[in-house]
C-alpha positions as CSV (number, residue, x, y, z in Angstrom):
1,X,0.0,0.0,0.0
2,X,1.4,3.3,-1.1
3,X,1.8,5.2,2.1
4,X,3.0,8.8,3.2
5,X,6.1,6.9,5.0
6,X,7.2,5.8,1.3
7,X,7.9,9.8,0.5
8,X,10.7,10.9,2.4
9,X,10.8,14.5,1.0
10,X,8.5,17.0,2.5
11,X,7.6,18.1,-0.9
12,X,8.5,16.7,-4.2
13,X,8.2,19.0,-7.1
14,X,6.3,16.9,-10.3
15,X,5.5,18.0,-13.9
16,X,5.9,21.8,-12.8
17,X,6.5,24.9,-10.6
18,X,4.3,23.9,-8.1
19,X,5.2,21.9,-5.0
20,X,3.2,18.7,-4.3
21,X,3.0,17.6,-0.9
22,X,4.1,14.4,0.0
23,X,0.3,13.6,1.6
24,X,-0.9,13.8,-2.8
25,X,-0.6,10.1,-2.9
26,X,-2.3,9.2,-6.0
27,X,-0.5,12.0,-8.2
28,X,3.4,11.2,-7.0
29,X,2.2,7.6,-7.6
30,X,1.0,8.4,-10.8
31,X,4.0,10.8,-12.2
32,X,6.3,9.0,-10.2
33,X,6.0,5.3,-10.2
34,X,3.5,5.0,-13.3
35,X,0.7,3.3,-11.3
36,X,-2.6,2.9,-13.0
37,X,-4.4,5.8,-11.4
38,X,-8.7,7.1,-11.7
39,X,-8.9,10.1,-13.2
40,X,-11.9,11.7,-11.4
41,X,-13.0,15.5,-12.4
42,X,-13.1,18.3,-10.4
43,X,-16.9,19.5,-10.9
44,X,-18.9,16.5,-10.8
45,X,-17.3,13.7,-9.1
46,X,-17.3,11.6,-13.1
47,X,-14.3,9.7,-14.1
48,X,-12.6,9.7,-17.3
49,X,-13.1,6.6,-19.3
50,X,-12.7,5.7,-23.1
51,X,-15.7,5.5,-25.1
52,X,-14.9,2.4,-26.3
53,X,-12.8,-0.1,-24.0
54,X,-12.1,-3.3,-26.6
55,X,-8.7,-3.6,-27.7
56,X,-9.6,-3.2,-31.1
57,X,-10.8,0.0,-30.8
58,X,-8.7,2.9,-32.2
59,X,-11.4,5.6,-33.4
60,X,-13.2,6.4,-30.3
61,X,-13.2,9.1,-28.3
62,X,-13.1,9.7,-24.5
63,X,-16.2,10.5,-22.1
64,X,-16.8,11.6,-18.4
65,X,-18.7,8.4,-16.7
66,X,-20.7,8.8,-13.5
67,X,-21.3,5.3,-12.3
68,X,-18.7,2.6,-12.2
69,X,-20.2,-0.8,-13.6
70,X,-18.8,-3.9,-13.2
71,X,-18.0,-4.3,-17.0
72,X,-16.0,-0.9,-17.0
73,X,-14.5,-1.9,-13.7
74,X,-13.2,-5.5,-15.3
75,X,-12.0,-4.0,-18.3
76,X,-10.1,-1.3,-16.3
77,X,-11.6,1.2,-18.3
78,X,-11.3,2.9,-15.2
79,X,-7.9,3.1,-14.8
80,X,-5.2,5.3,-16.9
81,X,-1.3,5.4,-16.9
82,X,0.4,8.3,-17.2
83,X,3.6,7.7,-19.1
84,X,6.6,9.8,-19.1
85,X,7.3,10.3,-22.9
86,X,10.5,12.9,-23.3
87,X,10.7,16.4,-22.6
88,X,9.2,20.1,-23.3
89,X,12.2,22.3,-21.9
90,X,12.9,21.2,-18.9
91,X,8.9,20.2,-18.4
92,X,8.1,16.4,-18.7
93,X,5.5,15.1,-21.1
94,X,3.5,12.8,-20.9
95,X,1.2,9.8,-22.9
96,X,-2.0,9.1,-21.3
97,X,-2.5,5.5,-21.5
98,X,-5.7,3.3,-21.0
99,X,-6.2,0.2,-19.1
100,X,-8.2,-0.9,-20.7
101,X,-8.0,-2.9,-23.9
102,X,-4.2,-3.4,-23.5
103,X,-2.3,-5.7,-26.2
104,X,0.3,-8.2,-24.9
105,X,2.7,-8.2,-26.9
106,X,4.1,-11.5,-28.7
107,X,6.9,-13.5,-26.7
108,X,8.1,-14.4,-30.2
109,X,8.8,-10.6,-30.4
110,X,12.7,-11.0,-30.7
111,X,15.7,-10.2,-33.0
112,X,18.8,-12.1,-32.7
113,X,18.4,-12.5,-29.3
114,X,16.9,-9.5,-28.3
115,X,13.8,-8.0,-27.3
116,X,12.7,-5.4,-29.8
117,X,9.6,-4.4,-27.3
118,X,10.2,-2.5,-24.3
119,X,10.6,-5.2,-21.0
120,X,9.6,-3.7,-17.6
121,X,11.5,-4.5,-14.2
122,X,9.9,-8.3,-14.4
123,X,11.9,-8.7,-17.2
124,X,8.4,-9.6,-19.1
125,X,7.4,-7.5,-22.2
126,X,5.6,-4.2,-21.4
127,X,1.8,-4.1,-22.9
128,X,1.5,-1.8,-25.7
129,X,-1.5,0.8,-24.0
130,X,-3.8,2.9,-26.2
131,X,-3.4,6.4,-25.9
132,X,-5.8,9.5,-25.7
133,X,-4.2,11.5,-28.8
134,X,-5.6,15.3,-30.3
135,X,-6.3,16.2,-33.3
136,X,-4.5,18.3,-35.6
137,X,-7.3,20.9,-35.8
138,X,-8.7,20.7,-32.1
139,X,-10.4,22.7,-31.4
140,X,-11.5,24.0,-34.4
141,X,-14.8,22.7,-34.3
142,X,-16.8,20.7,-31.6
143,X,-16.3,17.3,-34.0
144,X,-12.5,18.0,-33.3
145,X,-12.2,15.3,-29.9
146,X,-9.8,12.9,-28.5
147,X,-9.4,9.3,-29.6
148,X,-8.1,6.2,-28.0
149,X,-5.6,3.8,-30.0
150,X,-2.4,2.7,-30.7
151,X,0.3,5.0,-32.3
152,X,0.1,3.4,-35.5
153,X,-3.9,2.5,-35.9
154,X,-5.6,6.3,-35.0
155,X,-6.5,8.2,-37.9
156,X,-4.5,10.5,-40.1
157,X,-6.0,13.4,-38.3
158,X,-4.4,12.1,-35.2
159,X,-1.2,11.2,-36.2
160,X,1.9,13.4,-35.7
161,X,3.0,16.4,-38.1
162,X,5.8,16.1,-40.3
163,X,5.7,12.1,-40.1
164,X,6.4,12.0,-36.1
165,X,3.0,10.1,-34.4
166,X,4.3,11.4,-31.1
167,X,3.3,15.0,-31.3
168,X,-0.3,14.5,-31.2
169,X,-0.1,11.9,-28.2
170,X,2.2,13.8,-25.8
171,X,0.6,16.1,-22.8
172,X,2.2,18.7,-20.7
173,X,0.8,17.1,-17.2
174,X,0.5,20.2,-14.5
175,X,-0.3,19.9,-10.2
176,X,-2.5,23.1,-9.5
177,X,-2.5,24.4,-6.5
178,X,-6.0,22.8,-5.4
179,X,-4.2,19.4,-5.6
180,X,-5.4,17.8,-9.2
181,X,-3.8,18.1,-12.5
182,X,-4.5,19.7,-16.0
183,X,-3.8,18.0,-19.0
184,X,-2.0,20.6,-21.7
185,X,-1.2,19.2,-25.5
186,X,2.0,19.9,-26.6
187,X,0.7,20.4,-30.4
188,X,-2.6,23.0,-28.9
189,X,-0.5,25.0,-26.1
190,X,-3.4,27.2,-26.0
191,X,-6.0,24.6,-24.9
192,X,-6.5,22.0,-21.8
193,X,-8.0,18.6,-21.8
194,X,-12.1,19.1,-21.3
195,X,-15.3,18.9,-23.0
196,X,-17.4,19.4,-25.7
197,X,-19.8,22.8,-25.5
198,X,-18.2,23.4,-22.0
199,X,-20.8,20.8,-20.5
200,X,-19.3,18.3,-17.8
201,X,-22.4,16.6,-17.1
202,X,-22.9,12.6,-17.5
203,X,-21.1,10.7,-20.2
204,X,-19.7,14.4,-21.0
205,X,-17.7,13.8,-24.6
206,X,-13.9,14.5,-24.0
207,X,-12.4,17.8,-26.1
208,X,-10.0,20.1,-26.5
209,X,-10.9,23.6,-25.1
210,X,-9.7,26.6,-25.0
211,X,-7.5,27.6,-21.5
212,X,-9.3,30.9,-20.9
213,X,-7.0,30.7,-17.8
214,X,-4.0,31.7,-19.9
215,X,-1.5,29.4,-18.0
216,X,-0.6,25.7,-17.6
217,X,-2.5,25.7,-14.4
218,X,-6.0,25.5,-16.8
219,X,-9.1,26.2,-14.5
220,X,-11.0,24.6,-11.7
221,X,-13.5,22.7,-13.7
222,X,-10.9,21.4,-15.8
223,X,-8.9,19.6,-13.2
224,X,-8.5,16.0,-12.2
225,X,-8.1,14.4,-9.3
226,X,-5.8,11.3,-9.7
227,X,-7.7,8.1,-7.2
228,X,-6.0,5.3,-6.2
229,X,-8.1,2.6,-5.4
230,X,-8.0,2.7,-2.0
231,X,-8.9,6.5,-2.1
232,X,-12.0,6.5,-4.1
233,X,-14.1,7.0,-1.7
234,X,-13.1,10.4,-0.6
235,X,-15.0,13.6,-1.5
236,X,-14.2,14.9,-4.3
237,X,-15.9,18.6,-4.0
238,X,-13.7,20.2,-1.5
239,X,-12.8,22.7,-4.2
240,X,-15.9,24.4,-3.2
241,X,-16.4,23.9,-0.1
């Protein structure tokens, strides 16, 4: 069990400027030791799921869910990974990674002797993870959203400028100071991970929309609160209380 006794700094700083305490749990779990993590919003309590959570899926979008059924729950649609992916300055970026509908990759994956897929401290080949990638155009129009899919299987729209498919799947991952994180593409600087029309209500479709907030930080509404299992029981509300 991840406990407060496991962070021997007072503060660590993660992803930013700001200082998270060592009592944040879930998000030095999260940006630190890549554990699967809920992503539940700041407004309404919902949690961030893809629309679609087969492992074949690759064109689907990304929703705000407000009950957790038992087929979301065994497919870990519930669940993301946040995955350091390089560097923005001296800011990490990140991939956010589903749960659900992960592809284990072949054991006869192997080249004269040697792995060619990524192996994790096991030793056993990492799963390849769908990722939530932009669009080019976001957000030009309300049809520009998210999808969930595999580097090489999301549509042209969501593949990388000039050839490279990382652009459009990287985030700039921020702590606010109210203790959740905002979601910043690196390919929209100008934009933060939220929802079509505004609207954060039930089954809410995932967007790209404007940061009228001007900064990294994004706004209130707009912010996540990364759960781990043990902690999903806590308010979530105590922005505005």
């Amino acid at each position: 069990m991840y406990t407060q006794e496991r962070t021997a700094m007072s503060n660590l700083v993660v992803g930013g400027p700001v200082a998270v305490n060592s009592y944040d749990n879930a998000i030095v779990a999260a940006l630190l030791e890549n554990r699967p993590v809920m992503l539940v919003h700041a407004f309404n309590g919902g949690y961030l799921r893809p629309a679609e959570l087969k492992e074949e899926s690759h064109d689907k979008g990304v929703k705000l869910a407000t009950a957790l059924d038992p087929d979301t729950k065994e497919a870990q649609g519930h669940l993301w990974h946040i995955t350091p992916g390089g560097f923005f300055g001296q800011r990490t970026l990140y991939f956010i990674e589903s749960a659900a509908g992960q592809v284990s990759p072949k054991p006869a994956d192997v080249v004269a002797g040697e792995a060619v897929t990524g192996r994790g401290d096991d030793g056993a080949p990492k799963p390849r993870r769908r990722r939530i990638t932009a669009n080019q155009d976001a957000p030009k129009s309300s049809a520009d959203t998210l999808q969930v899919g595999l580097p090489g299987k999301v549509g042209d729209k969501w593949r990388g400028k000039n050839g490279a498919p990382e652009d459009t799947q990287l985030w700039v991952v921020t702590v606010t100071p109210w203790g959740g994180i905002t979601f910043v593409p690196i390919t929209h600087p100008d934009t933060i991970l939220g929802f079509k029309d505004h609207a954060v209500t039930a089954d809410s479709e995932a967007r790209l929309t404007y940061n009228w907030g001007g900064d990294f930080t994004g706004t209130v509404i707009n912010t996540f609160y990364p759960r781990l299992p043990g902690e999903w029981d806590v308010p979530y509300h105590h922005v505005f209380t």
